[in-house]
C-alpha positions as CSV (number, residue, x, y, z in Angstrom):
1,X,0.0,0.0,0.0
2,X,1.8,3.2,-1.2
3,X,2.2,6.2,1.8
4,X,-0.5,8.1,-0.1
5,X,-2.7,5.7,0.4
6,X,-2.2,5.3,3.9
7,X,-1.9,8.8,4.3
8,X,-5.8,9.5,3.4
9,X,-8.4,10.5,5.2
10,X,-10.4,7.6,4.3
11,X,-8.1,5.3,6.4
12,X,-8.6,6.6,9.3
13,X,-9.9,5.0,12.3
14,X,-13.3,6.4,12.6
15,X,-14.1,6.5,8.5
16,X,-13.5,2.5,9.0
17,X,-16.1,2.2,12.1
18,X,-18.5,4.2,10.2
19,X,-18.0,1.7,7.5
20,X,-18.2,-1.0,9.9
21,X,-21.4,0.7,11.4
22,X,-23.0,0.9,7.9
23,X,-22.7,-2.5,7.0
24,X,-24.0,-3.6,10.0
25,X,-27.2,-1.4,9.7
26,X,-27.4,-2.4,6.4
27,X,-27.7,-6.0,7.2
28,X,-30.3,-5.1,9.5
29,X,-32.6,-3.3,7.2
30,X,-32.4,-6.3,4.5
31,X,-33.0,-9.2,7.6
32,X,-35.6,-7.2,8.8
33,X,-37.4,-7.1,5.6
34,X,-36.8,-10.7,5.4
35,X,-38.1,-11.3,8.4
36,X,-41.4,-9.1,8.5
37,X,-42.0,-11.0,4.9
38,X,-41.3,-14.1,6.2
39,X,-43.9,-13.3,9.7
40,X,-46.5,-12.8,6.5
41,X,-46.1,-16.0,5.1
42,X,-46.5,-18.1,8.1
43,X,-49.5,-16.2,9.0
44,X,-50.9,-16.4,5.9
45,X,-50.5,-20.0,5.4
46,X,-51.4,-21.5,8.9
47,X,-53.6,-18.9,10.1
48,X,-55.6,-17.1,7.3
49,X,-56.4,-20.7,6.1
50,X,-57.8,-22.3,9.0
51,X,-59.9,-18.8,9.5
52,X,-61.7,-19.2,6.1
53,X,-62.2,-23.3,6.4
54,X,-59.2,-23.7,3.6
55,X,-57.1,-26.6,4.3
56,X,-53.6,-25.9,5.6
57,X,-52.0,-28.7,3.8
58,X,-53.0,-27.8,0.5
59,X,-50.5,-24.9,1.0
60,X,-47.5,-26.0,3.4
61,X,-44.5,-27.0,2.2
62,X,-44.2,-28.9,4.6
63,X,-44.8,-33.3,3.2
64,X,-45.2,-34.6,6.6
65,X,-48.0,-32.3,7.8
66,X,-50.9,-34.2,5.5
67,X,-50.1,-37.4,7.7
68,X,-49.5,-35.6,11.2
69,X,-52.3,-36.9,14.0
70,X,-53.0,-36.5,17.8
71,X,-50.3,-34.4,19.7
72,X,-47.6,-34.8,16.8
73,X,-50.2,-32.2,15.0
74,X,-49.8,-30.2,18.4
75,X,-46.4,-29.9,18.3
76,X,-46.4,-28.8,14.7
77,X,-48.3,-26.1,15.1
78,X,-46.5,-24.8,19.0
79,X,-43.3,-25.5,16.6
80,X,-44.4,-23.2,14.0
81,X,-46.7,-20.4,14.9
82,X,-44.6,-18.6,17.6
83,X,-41.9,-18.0,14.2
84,X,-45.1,-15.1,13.5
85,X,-43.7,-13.3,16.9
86,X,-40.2,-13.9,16.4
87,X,-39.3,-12.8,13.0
88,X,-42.2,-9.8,14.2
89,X,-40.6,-8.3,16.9
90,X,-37.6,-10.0,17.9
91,X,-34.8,-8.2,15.6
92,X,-36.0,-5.2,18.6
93,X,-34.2,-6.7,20.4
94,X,-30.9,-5.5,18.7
95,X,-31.6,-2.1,18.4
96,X,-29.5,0.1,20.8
97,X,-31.7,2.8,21.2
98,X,-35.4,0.6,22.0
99,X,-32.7,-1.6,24.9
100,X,-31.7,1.8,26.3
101,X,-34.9,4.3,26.5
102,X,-37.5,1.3,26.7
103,X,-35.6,-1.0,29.1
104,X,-38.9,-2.8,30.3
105,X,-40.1,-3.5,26.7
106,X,-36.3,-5.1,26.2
107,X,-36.6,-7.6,28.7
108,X,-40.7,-8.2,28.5
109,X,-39.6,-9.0,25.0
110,X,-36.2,-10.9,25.6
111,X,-38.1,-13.1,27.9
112,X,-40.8,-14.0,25.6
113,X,-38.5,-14.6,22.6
114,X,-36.4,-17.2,24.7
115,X,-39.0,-18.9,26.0
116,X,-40.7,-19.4,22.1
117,X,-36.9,-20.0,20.8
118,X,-36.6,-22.7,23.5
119,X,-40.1,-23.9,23.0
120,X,-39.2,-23.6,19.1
121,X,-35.6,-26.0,19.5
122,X,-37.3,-28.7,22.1
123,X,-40.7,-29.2,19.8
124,X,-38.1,-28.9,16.5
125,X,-36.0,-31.8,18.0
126,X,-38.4,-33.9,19.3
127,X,-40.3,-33.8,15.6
128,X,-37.0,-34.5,13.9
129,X,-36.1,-37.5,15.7
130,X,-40.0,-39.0,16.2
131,X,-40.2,-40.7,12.8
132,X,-38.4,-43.7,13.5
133,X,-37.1,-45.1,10.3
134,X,-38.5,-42.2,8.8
135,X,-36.0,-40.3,9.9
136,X,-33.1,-38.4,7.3
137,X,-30.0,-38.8,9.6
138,X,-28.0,-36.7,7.1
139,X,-30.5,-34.1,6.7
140,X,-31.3,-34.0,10.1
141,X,-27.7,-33.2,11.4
142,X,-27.5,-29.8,10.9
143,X,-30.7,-29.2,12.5
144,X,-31.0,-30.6,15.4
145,X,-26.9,-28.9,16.2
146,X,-28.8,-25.6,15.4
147,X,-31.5,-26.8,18.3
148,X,-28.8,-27.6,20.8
149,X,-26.6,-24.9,20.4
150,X,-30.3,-23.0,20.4
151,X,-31.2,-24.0,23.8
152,X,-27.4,-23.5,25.3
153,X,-26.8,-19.7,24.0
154,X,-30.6,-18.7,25.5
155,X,-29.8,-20.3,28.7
156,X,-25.7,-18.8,29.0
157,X,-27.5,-15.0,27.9
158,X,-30.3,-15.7,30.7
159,X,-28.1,-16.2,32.9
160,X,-25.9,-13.5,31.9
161,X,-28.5,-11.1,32.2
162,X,-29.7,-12.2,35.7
163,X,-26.2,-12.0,36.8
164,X,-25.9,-8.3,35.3
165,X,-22.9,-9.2,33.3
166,X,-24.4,-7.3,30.1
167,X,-21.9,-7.4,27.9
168,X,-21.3,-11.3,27.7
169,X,-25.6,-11.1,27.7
170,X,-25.2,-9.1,24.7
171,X,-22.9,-11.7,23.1
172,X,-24.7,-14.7,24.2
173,X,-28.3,-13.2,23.0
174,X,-27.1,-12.0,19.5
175,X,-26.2,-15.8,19.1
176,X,-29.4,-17.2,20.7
177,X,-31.0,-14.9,18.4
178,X,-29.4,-15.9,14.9
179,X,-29.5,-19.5,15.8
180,X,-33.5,-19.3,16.5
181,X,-33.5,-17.8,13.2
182,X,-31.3,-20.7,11.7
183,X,-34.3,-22.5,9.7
184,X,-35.0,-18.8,8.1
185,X,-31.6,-18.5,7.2
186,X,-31.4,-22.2,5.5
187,X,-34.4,-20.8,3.5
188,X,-32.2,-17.1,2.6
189,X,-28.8,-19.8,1.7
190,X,-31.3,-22.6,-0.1
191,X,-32.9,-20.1,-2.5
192,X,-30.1,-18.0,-3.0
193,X,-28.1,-20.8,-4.1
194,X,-31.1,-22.0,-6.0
195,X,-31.4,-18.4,-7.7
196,X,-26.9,-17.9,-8.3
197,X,-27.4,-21.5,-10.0
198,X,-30.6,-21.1,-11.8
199,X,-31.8,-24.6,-10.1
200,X,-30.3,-26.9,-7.6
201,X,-26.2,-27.7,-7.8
202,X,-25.8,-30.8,-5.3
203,X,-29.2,-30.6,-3.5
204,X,-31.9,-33.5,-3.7
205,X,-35.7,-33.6,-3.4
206,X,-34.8,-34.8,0.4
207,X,-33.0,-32.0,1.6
208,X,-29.9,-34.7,2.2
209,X,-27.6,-33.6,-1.0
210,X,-24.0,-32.0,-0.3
211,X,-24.7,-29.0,-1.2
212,X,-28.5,-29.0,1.0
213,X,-25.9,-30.3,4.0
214,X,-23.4,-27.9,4.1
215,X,-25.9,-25.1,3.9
216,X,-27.9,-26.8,7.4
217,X,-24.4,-26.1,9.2
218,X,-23.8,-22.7,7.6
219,X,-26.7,-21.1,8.0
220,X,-26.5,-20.7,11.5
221,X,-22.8,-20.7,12.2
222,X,-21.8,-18.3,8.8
223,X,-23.9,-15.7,11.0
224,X,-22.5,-16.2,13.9
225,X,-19.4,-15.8,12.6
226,X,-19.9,-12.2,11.4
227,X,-21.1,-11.7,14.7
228,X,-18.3,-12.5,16.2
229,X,-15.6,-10.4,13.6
230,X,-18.2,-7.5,14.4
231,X,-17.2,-7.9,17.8
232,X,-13.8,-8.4,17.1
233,X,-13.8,-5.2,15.1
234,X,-15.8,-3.0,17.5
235,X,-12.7,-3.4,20.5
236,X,-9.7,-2.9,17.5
237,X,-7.9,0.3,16.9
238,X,-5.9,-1.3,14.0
239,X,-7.4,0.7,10.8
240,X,-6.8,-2.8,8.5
241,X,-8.8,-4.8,10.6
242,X,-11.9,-2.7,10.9
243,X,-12.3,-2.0,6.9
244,X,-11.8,-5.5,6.2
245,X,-14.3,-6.6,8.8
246,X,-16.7,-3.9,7.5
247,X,-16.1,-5.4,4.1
248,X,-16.7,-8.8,5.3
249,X,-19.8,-8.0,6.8
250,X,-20.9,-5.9,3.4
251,X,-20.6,-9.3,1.6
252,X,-23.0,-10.5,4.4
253,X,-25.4,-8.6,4.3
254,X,-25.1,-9.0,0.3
255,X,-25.7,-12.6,0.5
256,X,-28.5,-11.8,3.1
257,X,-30.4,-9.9,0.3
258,X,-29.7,-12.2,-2.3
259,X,-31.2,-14.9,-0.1
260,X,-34.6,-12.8,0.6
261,X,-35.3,-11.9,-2.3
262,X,-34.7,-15.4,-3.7
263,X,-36.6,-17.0,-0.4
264,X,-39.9,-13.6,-1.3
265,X,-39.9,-14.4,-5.0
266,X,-40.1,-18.2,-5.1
267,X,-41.2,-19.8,-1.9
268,X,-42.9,-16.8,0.1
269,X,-45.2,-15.1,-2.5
270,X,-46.3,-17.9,-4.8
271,X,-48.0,-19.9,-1.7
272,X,-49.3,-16.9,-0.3
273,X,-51.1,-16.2,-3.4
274,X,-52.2,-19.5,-3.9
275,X,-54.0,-18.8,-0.5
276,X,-55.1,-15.3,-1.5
277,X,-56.4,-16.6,-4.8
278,X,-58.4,-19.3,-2.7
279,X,-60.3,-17.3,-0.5
């Protein structure tokens, strides 16, 4: 790098945490659009249905719902209708100013999204592994590590918070958080990769394919990852460090919008307007 280069204003310290600071705002602009559109779609499809007498499994993705009986129908449903709350009102939680001048609302709201993210990982496990022979072992790998590594990081921030250690409840929570949103995020990284290919490259019908495998591990730990080099880069004075972990995170958040506006345009809006279209 010539002296020049270094020399210019644009290197300095705070140009690079701005930079940092943008790309992390950006990222949550795009999730939270993916998430509010996401909150649509399982409202549309589980609840708008049942309310006009239109049945739910003409429009869910998901192929074991049409034979689900008895409390393994239950569980289904606990499993999937508290993701309308989450992906609502949970990415409040990571907003500086709601933490600081609504402190109340912060923890009313922290509480409520562990308990549905724990109620979310148990219910998700338990469905996974209750089919017997039925059961993908490859496919359901990925998962059920998501779910365990779910109910550890809401229990370590609980604590954390009870303890008034705030800073490692701030870590642990931003993880709890993006692992409860790990199944939305294999849907971002599944249609994305879907869209960049123009069809499936190494994924199968069963969701058990290389590619569909490597995705069920990344799409909770590639997050947490640029978590953790945005808190690397928050505590670093070295001007290097920050711009490449802004730029880092810039291809996040570029994947992130790739991924919901793949996950809108061909799962989201064609089943809810299949439902629309039925009412």
């Amino acid at each position: 790098m010539s002296e020049s280069i270094v020399r210019s204003p644009m290197w300095v310290l705070p140009n690079a945490k701005t930079a940092l600071n943008i790309s992390v705002k950006s990222w949550f602009v795009v999730a939270l659009c993916g998430q509010w559109a996401f909150a649509f779609y399982i409202l549309t499809i589980y609840t708008l249905t049942a309310l006009n007498n239109l049945a739910v499994t003409d429009f869910s993705p998901s192929p074991n719902l049409k034979h689900a009986t008895g409390h393994i129908l239950v569980l289904f449903f606990v499993h999937v209708l508290p993701a309308v709350y989450l992906s609502m009102f949970g990415m409040l939680q990571l907003v500086p100013k709601i933490r600081s001048r609504y402190p109340r609302l912060h923890r009313v709201n922290g509480r409520l999204f562990f308990i549905l993210g724990l109620t979310g990982a148990i219910t998700g496990l338990y469905l996974q592994w209750s089919k017997g022979a039925q059961t993908n072992v490859s496919a359901s790998l990925g998962t059920s590590l998501n779910g365990v590594l779910i109910i550890i990081a809401v229990l370590l921030a609980w604590r954390f918070a009870l303890q008034k250690r705030f800073d490692l409840h701030k870590r642990a929570a931003v993880h709890a958080f993006l692992l409860v949103n790990g199944v939305w995020t294999f849907r971002l990284y599944l249609m994305g990769w879907y869209m960049v290919n123009q069809g499936p490259n190494g994924n199968t019908p069963r969701i058990d394919g290389p590619m569909d495998i490597f995705l069920s591990f990344a799409c909770y730990l590639l997050p947490m990852l640029f978590a953790e080099l945005v808190f690397f880069a928050q505590k670093q004075k070295r001007v290097a460090r920050v711009w490449t972990s802004a730029a880092v995170m810039a291809c996040g958040t570029i994947i992130t919008l790739i991924g919901v506006v793949a996950a809108a345009a061909m799962m989201w809006s064609p089943r809810v307007l299949s439902v629309l279209d039925a009412l």
